[in-house]
N, C-alpha and C positions, 0 to 999 in steps of 0.2 A: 234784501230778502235773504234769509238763510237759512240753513240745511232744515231745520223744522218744515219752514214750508215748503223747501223742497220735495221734501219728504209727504206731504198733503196732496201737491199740485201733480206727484207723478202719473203720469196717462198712459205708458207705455215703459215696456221694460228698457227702453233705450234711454230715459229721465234716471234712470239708476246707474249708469254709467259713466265715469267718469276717465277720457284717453288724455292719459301723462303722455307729455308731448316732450318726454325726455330725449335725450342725446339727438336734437333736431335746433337747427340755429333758428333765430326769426322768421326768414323771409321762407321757411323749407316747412315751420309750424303754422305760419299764415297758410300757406300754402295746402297743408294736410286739411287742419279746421274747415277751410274752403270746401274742400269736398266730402264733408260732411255736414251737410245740412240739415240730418234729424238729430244730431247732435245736440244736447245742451249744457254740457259740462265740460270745461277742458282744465286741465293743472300742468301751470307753470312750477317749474323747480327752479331750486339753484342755479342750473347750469343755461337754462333758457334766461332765467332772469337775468344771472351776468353778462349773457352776452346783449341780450333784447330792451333791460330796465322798463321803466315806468310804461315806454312806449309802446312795450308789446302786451302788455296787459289793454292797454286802452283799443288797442288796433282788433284784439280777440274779441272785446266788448262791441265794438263799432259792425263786428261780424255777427251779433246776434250771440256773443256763446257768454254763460256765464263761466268765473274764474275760480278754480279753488289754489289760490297763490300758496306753494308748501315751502315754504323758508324754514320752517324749522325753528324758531326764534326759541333760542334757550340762554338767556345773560343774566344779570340782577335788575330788579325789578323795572326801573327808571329805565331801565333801556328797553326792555323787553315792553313797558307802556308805548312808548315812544315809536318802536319800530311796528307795534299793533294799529297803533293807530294809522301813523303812516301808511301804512296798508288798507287799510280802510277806508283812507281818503283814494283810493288809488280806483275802487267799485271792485274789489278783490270780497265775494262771498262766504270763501270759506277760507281761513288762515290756520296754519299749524303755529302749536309751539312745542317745543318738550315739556313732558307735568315734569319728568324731574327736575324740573327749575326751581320747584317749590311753589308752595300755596299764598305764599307771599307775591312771586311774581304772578301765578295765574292770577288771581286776583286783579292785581295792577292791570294787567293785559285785559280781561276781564271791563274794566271799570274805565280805561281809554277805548277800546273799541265803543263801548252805550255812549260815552261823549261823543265819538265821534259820529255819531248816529244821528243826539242828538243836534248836534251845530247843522246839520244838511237838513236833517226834516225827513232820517234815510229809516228804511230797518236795518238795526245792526248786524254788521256782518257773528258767522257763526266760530269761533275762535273751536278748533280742534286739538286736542291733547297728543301730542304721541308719545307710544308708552314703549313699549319695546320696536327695534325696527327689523322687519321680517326678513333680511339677511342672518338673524342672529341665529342661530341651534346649540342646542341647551348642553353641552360639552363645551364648547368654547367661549359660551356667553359665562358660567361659574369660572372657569381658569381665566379667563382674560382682566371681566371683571370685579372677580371677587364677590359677588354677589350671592348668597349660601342661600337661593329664594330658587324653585323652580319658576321655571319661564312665567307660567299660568298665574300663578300667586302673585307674582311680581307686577305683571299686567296688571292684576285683580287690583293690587293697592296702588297704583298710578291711576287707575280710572276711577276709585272713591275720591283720590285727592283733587283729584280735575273737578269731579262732580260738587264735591262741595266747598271749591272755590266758583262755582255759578260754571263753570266751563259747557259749553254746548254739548261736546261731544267727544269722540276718542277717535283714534287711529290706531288700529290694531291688527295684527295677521287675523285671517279668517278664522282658524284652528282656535283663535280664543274667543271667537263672539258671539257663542251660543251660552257659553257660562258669564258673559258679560252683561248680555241682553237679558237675563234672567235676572240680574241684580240692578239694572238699568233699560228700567222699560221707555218705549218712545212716549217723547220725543228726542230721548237721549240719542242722538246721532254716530250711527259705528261705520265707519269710512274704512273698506278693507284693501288694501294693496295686496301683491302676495297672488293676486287672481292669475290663475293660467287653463285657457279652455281643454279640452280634450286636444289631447296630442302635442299640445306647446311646450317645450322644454323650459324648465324650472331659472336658469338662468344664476342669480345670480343670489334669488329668493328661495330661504331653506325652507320657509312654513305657507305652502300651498292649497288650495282647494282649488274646484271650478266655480265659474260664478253662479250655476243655480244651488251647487252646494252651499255658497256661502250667503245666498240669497234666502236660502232656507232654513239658515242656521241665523238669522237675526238682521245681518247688513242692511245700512242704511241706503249705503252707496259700495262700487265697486270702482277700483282705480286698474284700470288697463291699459299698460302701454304697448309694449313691443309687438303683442301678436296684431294689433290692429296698425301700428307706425308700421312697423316694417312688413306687411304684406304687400302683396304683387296689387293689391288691390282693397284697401282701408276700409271703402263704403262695402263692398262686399262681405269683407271680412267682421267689419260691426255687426251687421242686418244678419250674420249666420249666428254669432254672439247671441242675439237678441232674440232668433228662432228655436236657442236652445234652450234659454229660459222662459220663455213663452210655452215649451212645450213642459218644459218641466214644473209649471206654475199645476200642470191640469194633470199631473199623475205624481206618483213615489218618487223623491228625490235619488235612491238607489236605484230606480230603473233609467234613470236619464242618461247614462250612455250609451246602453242598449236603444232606448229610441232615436236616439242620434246617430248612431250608427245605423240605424234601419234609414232614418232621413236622406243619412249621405252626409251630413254635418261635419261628423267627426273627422271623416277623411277627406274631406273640404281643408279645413284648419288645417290640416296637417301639411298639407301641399302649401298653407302660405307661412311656416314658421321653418 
């Protein structure tokens, strides 16, 4: 099943949420996941997967959660089919690649994940694009990479190219998925990393919103890790997450720190980052 109907079956603002279970080894992610039981999304990275492999993706499954495995797969096509697929055979729901890999490899990727769907009898997993990655800010993304494209622009034509190699969705900073969702209506799937609640420090990520902002502005899903891994208290910490787009569903996305801070919410979070 993939991010479409994820995107269908959500019942609660906490189905939009998705806790990167980054800089946490296996048995320390087992362990988080555990104590979140309204949870239904978790993302595996690079760094959980090298240390965890196939086996911690099956262990997260056996926990009730589904997985959005973010490898990042960006190679020539044949591989980039191949490690799609693989992933697919793994019950890995949502998989990244880079679009700049080209429409040649999306494609490929593309066309192994629907095989591999069909061999199982499964629905195919939902293959996500990423287009620029939200540590970058637009002075050093030009000098570093050469790149004579404003951030926004650049996004813009990585996400046509995904779209019309069949690609489900994109991964994108917040800041660019109100102009993305506007040229990519759902079920186009926008999976926004980059999320920091009221009061959580920026980190490590230049291009920010909150998640009712970015929930407001188009987001399919939201990718949260630190402020809820590393707090004094995870379950706590999500369910204020999720009391703050809950309240911000039912007024003006501009008044929702004010009401959050009238809740108490905002200087909640703050005490756990």
């Amino acid at each position: 099943m993939g991010v479409v109907s994820a995107v269908r079956e959500a019942r609660s603002s906490a189905d939009q949420i998705i806790v990167a279970l980054d800089g946490l080894g296996p048995q320390q992610a087992l362990a988080l996941s555990a104590l979140l039981p309204e949870l239904g999304w978790v993302k595996v990275g690079l760094e959980l997967y090298v240390a965890g492999g196939p086996a911690v993706v099956a262990q997260l499954r056996e926990q009730g959660k589904r997985v959005f495995l973010d490898l990042k797969f960006h190679d020539i096509p044949a591989t980039m089919a191949g490690a799609c697929r693989s992933a697919a055979a793994l019950g890995a729901e949502l998989i990244t690649v880079h679009a700049c890999a080209g429409s040649e490899a999306l494609r490929a990727a593309q066309d192994a994940v629907l095989e591999q769907a069909g061999k199982e009898g499964l629905a195919a997993a939902t293959l996500l694009a990423v287009t620029v990655l939200t540590s970058w800010e637009a002075k050093r993304f030009a000098a570093e990479l050469g790149i004579d494209m404003p951030i926004a622009a650049y996004v813009s034509q990585l996400a046509r190219l995904a779209a019309a190699a069949g690609i489900g969705g994109c991964v994108c900073s917040p800041l660019e998925v109100a102009a993305l969702r506007k040229a990519h209506p759902a079920p186009f799937a926008l999976v926004t990393p980059g999320i920091r609640p009221l009061g959580s420090p920026r980190g490590d990520q230049a291009r920010v919103m909150t998640p009712a902002e970015a929930l407001a502005a188009g987001a399919s899903h939201l990718v949260i890790g630190r402020p809820i891994t590393t707090a004094a208290d995870p379950a706590a910490a999500l369910a204020a997450i999720v009391e703050t787009i809950d309240v911000a569903e039912t007024i003006d996305v501009a008044e929702t720190i004010d009401v959050a801070e009238t809740i108490g919410v905002a200087e909640t979070l703050k005490g756990w980052v």
